[in-house]
C-alpha positions as CSV (number, residue, x, y, z in Angstrom):
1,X,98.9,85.3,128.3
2,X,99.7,81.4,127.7
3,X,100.3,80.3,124.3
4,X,97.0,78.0,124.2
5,X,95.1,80.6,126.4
6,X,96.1,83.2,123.8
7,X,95.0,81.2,121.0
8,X,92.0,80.6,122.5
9,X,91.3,84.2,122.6
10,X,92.4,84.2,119.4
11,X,90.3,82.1,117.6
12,X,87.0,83.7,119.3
13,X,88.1,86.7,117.7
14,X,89.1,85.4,114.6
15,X,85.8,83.1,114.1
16,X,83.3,86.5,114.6
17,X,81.5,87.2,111.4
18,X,83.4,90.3,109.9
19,X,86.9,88.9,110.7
20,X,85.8,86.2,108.7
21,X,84.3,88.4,105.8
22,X,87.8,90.0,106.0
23,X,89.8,86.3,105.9
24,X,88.1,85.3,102.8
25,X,88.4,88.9,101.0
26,X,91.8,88.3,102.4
27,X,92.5,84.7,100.5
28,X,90.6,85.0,97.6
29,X,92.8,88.4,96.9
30,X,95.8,86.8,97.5
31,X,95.3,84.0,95.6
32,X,94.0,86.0,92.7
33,X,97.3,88.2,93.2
34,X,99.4,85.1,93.0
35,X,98.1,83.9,89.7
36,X,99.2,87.1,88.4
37,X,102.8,87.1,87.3
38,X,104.4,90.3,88.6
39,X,101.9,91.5,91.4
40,X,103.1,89.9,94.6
41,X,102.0,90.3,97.8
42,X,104.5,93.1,99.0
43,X,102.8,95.1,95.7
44,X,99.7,94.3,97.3
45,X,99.7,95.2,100.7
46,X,101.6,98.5,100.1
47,X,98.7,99.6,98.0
48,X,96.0,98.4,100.2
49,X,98.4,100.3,103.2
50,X,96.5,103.9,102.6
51,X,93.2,102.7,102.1
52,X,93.4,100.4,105.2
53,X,94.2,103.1,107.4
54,X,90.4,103.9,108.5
55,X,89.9,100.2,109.6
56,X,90.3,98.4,112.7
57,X,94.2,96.7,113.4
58,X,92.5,93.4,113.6
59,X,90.8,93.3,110.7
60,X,93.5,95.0,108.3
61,X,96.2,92.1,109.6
62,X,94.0,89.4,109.2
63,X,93.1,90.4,105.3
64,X,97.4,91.2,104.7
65,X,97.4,87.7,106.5
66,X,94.8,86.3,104.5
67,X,96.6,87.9,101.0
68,X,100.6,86.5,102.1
69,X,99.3,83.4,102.5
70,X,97.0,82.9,99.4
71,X,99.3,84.9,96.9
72,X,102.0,82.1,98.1
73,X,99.7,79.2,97.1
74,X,98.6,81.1,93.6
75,X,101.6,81.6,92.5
76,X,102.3,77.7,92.1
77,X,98.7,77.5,89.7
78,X,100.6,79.8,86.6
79,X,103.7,77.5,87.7
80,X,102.3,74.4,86.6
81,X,99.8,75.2,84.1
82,X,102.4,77.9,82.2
83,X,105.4,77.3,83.4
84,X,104.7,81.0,84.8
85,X,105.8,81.0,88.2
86,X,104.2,84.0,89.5
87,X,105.9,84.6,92.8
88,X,110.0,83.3,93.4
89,X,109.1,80.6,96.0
90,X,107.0,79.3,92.8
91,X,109.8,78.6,90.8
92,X,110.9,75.0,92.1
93,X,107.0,73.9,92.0
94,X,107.0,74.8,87.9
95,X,110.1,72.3,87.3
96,X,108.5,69.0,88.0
97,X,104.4,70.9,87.8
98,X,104.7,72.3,84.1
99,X,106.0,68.6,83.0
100,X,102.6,66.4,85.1
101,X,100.7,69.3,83.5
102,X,102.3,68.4,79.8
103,X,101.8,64.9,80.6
104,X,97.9,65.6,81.4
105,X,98.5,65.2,85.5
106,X,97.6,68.9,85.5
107,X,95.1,68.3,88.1
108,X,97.1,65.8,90.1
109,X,99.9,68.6,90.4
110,X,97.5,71.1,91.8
111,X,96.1,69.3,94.0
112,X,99.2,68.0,95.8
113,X,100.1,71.8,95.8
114,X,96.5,72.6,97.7
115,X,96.4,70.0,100.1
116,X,100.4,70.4,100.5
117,X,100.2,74.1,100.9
118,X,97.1,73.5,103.2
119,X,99.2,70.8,105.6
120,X,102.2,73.1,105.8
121,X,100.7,76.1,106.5
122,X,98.7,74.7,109.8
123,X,101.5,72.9,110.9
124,X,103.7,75.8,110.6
125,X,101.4,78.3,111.9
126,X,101.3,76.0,114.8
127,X,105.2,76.3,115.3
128,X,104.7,80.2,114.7
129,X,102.4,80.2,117.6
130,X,104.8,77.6,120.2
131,X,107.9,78.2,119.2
132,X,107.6,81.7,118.1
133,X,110.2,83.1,120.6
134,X,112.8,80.4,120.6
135,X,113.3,80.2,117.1
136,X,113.8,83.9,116.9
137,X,116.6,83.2,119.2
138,X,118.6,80.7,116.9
139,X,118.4,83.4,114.3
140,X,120.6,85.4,116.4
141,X,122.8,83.1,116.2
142,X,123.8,83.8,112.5
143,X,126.1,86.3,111.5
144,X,127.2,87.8,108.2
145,X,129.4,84.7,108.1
146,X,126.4,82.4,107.9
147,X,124.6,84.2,105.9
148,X,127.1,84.1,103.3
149,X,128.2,80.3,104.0
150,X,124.4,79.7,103.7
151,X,124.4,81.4,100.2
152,X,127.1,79.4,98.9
153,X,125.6,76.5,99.8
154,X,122.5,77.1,97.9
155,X,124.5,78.4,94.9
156,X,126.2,75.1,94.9
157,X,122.9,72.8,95.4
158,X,121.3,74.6,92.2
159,X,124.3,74.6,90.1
160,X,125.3,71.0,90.9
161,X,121.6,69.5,91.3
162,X,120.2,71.6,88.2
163,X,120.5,70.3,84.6
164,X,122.3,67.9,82.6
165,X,126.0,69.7,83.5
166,X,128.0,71.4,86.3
167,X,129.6,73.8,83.6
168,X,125.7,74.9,82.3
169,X,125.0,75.2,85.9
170,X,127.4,77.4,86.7
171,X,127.5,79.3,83.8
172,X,123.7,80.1,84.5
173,X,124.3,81.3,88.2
174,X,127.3,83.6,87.1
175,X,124.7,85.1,84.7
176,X,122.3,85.9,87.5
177,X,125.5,87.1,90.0
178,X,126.2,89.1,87.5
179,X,122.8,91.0,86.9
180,X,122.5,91.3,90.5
181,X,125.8,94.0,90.4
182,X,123.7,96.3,88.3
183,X,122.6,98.9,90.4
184,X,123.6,101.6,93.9
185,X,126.1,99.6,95.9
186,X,124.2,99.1,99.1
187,X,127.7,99.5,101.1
188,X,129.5,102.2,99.0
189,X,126.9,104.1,97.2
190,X,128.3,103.9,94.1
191,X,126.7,103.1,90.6
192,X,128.1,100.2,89.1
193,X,127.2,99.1,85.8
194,X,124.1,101.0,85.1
195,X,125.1,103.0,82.3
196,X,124.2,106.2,82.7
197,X,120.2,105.0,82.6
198,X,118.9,106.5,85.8
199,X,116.6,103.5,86.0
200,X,119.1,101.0,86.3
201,X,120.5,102.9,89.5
202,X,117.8,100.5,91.7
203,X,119.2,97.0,89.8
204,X,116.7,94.9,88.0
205,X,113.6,93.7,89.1
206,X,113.9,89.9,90.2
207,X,110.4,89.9,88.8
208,X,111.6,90.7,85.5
209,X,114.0,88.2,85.1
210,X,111.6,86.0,86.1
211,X,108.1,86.5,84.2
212,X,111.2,87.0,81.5
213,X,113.2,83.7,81.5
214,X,110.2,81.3,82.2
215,X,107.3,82.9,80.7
216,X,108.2,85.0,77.5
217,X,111.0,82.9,77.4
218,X,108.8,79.6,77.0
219,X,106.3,81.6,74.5
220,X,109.1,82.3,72.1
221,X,110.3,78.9,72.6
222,X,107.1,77.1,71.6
223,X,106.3,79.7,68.9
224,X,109.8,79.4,67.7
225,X,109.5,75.3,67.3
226,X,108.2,74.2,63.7
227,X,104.3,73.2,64.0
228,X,104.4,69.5,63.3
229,X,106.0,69.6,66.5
230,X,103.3,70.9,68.3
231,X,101.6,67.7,68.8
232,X,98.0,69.3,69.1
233,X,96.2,70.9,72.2
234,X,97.2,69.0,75.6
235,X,95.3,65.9,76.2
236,X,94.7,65.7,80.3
237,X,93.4,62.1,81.2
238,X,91.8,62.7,84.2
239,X,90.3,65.9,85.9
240,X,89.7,64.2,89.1
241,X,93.5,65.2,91.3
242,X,95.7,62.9,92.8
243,X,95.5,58.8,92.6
244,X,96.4,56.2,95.2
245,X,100.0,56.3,94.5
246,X,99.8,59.9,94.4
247,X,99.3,60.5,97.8
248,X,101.3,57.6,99.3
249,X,104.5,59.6,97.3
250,X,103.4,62.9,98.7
251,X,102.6,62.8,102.3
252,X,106.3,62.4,103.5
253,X,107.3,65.2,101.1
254,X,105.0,67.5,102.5
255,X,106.4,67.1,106.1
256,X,109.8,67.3,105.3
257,X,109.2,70.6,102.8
258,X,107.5,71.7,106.2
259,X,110.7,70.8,108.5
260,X,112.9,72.6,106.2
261,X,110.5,75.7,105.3
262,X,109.4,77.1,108.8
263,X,113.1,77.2,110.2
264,X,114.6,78.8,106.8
265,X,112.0,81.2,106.9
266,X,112.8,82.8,110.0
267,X,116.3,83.2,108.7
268,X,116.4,86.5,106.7
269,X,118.0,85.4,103.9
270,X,115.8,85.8,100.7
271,X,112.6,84.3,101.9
272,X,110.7,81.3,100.0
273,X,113.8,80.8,97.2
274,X,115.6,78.7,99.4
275,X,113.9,76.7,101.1
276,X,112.1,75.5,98.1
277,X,114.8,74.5,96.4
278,X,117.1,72.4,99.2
279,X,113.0,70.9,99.6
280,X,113.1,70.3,96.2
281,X,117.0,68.6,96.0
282,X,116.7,66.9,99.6
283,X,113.4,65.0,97.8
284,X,115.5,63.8,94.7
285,X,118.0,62.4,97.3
286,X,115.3,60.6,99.1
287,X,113.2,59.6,96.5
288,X,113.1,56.0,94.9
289,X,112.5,57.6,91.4
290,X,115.2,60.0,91.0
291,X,115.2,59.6,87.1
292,X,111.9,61.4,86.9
293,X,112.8,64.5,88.7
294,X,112.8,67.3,86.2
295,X,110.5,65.1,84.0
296,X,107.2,65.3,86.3
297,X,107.7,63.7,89.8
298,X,105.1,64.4,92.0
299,X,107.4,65.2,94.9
300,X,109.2,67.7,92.9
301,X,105.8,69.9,93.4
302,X,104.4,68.4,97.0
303,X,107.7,69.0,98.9
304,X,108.7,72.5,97.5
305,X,105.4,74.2,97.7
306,X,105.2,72.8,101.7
307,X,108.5,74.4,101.9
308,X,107.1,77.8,100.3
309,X,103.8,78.4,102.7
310,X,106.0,76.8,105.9
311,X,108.6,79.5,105.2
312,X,105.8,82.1,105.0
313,X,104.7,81.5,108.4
314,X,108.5,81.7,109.8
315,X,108.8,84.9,108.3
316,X,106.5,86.2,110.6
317,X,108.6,85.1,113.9
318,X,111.4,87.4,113.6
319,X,108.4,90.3,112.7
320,X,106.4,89.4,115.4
321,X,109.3,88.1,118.2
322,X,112.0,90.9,117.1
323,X,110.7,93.5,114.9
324,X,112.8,92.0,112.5
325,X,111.4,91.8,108.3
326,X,113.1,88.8,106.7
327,X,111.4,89.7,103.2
328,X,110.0,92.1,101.5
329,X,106.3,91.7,102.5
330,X,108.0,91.5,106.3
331,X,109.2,94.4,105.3
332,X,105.7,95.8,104.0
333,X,103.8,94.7,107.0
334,X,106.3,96.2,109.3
335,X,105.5,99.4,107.8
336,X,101.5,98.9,108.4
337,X,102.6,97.9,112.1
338,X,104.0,101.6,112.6
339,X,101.1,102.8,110.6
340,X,98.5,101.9,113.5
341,X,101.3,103.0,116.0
342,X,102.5,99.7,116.9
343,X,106.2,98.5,117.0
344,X,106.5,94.7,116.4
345,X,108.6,93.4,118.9
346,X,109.1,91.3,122.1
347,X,106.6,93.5,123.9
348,X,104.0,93.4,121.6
349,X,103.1,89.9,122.7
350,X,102.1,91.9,126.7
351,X,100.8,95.2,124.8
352,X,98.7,93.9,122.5
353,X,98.3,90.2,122.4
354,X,94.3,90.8,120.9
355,X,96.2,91.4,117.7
356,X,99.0,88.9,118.1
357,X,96.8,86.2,118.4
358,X,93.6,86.9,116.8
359,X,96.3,87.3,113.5
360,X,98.1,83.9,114.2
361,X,94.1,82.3,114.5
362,X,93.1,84.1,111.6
363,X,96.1,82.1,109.8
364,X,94.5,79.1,110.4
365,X,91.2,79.9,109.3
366,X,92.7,81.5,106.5
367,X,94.4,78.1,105.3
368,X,91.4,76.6,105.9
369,X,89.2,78.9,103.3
370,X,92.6,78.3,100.8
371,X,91.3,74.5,100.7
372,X,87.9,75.0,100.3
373,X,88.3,77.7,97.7
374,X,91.0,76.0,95.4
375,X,90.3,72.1,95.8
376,X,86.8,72.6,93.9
377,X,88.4,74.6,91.1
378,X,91.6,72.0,90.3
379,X,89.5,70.8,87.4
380,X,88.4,73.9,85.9
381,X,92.3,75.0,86.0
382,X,93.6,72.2,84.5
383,X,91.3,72.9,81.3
384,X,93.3,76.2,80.9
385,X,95.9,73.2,78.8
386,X,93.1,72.8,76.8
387,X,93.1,76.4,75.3
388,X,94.4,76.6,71.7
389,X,98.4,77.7,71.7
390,X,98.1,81.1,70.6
391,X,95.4,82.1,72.8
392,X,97.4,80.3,75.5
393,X,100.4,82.2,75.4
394,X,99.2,85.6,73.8
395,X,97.5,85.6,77.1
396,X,100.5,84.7,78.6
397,X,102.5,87.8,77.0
398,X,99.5,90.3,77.1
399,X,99.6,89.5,81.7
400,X,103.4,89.2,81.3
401,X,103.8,92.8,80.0
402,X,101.2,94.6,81.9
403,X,102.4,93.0,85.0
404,X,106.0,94.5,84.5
405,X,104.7,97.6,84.2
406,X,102.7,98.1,87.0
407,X,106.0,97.7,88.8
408,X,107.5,100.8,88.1
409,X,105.1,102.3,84.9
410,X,108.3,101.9,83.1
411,X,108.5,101.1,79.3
412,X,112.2,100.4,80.0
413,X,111.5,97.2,82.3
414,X,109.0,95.7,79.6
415,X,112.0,96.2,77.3
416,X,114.3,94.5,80.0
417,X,111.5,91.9,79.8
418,X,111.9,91.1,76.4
419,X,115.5,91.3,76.1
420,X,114.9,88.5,79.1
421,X,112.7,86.8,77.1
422,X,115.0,86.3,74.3
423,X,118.2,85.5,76.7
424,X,115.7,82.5,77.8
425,X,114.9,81.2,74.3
426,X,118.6,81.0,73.8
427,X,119.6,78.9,77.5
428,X,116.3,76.9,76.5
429,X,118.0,76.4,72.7
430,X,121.6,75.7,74.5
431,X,119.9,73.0,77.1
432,X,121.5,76.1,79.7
433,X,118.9,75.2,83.5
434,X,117.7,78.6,84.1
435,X,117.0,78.7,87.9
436,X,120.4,79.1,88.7
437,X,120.6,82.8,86.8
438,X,117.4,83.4,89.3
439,X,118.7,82.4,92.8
440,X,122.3,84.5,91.3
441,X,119.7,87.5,91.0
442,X,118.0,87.1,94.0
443,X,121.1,86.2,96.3
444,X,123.7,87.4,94.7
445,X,123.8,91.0,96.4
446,X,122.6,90.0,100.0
447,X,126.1,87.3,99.6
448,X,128.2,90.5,98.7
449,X,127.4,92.2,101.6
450,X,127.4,90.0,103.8
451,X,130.7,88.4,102.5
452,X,132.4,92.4,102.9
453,X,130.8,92.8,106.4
454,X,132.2,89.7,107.4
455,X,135.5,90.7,106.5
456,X,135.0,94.7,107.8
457,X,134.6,92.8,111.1
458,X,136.9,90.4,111.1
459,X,139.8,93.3,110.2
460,X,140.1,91.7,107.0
461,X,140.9,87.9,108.2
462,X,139.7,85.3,106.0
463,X,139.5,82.5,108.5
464,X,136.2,83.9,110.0
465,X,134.5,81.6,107.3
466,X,136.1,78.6,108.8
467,X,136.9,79.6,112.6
468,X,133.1,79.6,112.9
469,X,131.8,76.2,113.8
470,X,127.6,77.3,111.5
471,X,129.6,78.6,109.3
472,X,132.3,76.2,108.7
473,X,130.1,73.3,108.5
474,X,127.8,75.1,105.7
475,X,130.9,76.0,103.5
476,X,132.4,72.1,103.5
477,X,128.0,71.1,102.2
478,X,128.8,73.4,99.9
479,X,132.1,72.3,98.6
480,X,130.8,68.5,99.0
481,X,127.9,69.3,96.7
482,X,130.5,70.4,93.8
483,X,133.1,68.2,94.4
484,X,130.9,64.8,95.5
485,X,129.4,64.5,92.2
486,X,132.9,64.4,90.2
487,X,135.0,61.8,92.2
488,X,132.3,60.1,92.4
489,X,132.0,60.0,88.4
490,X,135.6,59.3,88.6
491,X,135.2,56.7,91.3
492,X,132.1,54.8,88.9
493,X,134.5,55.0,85.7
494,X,137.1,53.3,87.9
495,X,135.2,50.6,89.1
């Protein structure tokens, strides 16, 4: 079956009147999922896996379709409203988001982040269905060389990019390298630095240090801050979403966060985190406002959140094309594959293209209902600034806590949380960029490994890193991205 013939098929299926019921169950729980700090879509679908397993394929992959999809564009609404990211892939949006939302442009920021999730997600479901197969094949092409050189890189891009100094930067990122050792080595089996708390033996929970350094981090920061500082309630001039100017900044963003989200999602290599971010650095680069990045640009949130829903749709190739999960909810969804009997792979495309296709349709339609459903409400969230403080971010604490819980039903992680919490009051008090202790977390342990298979392979010969021609070239962005910025501070005092 063609690729147009199959998504022909496709959308007939996917357009019928109960795989539509199960789209829109499918979105409207996803994007209620994303809002949520701590319940992301892996959480989700593993759940929903046993009671699932009385329906049809079809219509259980079309509703985890429809919850991936709108749990990635949720996640950006706590982001900018809170400064709550409530997904990883969120976390770039709430830099610039949080700031147009302080500034009133609450509703300008989420709709950019609707109609720029909306644009990326059909075009990238459109690669996902054309280019589903070749892609797949470039990902072969990385080894644990890459994959490490590729880390690096983005270590270096959020330490150099992020805050007011290298030396904060760094500092930051060793933090998170250094929570990501706590735990099982995945290579040795050994404990290392859990302290005799069995719960420590699985590490700790990106989640955590996430709903920890951003949102009971900012609560204790703004309930720490004397009151004649407070400045009163929010004040948001307009309700009404983006202006003129608005869109004429955002359109280009939200094409290149697309080029640079589908092809780094089919990479497995920490899903939405990095893509977002090089999105997020490659439109301060570009843009003709550089000096109000990190202060409420607009492309700071149109380009990143492109980036996080065009990386959700690559995930899916190497699921689909190899059998391969690239991130947790691949990883979730691979499992519900085997549940129904089915083994994702090259020939699942000739054994059951019905489901194939009817799933990469139901994508589309799915995106769709994400538009219509969130564009009406932009206003009504953007009044959520207008709640008094305390409610605001006693709310925020009360859904922070119960959240972390549900993880594990551990009062030890909502202790981790705010220990967190307190560790973010004091980098926010120190002017210390906290996304760089996050992306440490997140990549930290999937660099180690790949950094010690690398040299297992190799017999212990550094020059792998270099004798590599991917490899090679990611390593010298890496070390230009650290070094540029200093000679050419040296080079400007010069002059």
């Amino acid at each position: 079956m063609g690729t147009f013939e199959g998504l022909s098929y496709g959308f007939a299926s996917a357009l019928t009147v109960n795989n539509l019921l199960w789209a829109l169950l499918g979105t409207t729980l996803g994007t209620a999922i994303g809002v949520l700090p701590g319940i992301g879509p892996a959480l989700t679908v593993a759940v929903l896996l046993p009671v699932t397993f009385g329906l049809d394929p079809v219509s259980a992959f079309i509703m985890f379709g429809g919850i991936y999809y709108g749990a990635m564009y949720g996640g950006s609404t706590t982001s900018i409203l809170l400064n709550t990211p409530g997904e990883t892939g969120a976390i770039a949006t709430a830099i610039d988001g949080h700031q147009m939302a302080l500034q009133g442009r609450g509703a300008a920021a989420l709709t950019t982040a609707a109609v720029g999730s909306f644009v990326a997600g059909t075009l990238a479901t459109l690669a996902l269905a054309l280019f589903a197969p070749a892609l797949a094949s470039v990902a072969l092409e990385f080894g644990p060389a890459e994959y490490f050189a590729l880390a690096l890189l983005a270590f270096s891009a959020v330490a150099a990019l992020l805050g007011a100094s290298l030396v904060r930067g760094l500092f930051s990122l060793f933090l998170g390298l250094a929570l990501g050792l706590v735990g099982i080595d995945q290579l040795t089996g050994q404990a290392r630095f859990s302290f005799g708390i069995p719960q420590l033996l699985d590490g700790i929970d990106v989640v955590i240090l996430v709903i920890g350094l951003f949102a009971v981090g900012e609560t204790l920061h703004q309930a720490a801050r004397p009151r004649r500082d407070e400045g009163g309630p929010v004040r948001l001039t307009s309700f009404m979403g983006m202006s003129r100017e608005d869109w004429s900044r955002s359109w280009k963003a939200w094409l290149r966060g697309t080029a640079i989200g589908f092809p780094l999602g089919v990479l497995p290599m920490g899903g939405s985190v990095i893509p977002t971010f090089l999105s997020y650095f490659a439109e301060k680069r570009l843009s003709a406002h550089p000096e109000e990045f990190g202060h409420g640009a607009i492309e700071g949130v149109a380009g990143p959140e492109a980036a996080n829903n065009a990386s959700t749709a690559g995930v899916l190739v190497p699921l689909l094309t190899l059998g391969v999960p690239s991130s947790a909810t691949a990883a979730i969804l691979l499992a519900a594959f085997q549940q129904y009997g089915l083994q994702p792979g090259p020939l699942l495309f000739s054994t059951r293209p019905d489901l194939v296709w009817t799933l990469i349709a139901s994508l589309f339609v799915g995106n769709v209902m994400l538009l219509v459903l969130n564009l009406p409400l932009v206003g009504i969230w953007a009044r959520v600034m207008l709640l008094p403080r305390p409610l605001l971010f006693g709310g925020v604490l009360v859904l922070a806590s119960l959240g972390v819980y549900t993880l594990n039903r551990s009062l030890l992680d909502v202790g981790l949380l705010y220990v967190v919490g307190a560790l973010g009051l004091g980098m926010r008090v120190l002017d210390v960029p906290l996304v760089p202790a996050v992306l440490g977390l997140v990549l930290g342990p999937m660099a180690e490994q790949q950094f010690r298979r690398a040299i297992a392979i190799s017999d212990g010969d550094l020059s792998v890193f270099v004798t590599r021609p991917i490899s090679a070239a990611l390593l010298a962005s890496a070390a230009l991205l650290l070094v540029g910025p200093m000679l050419l501070g040296r080079w400007r005092r010069q002059r």
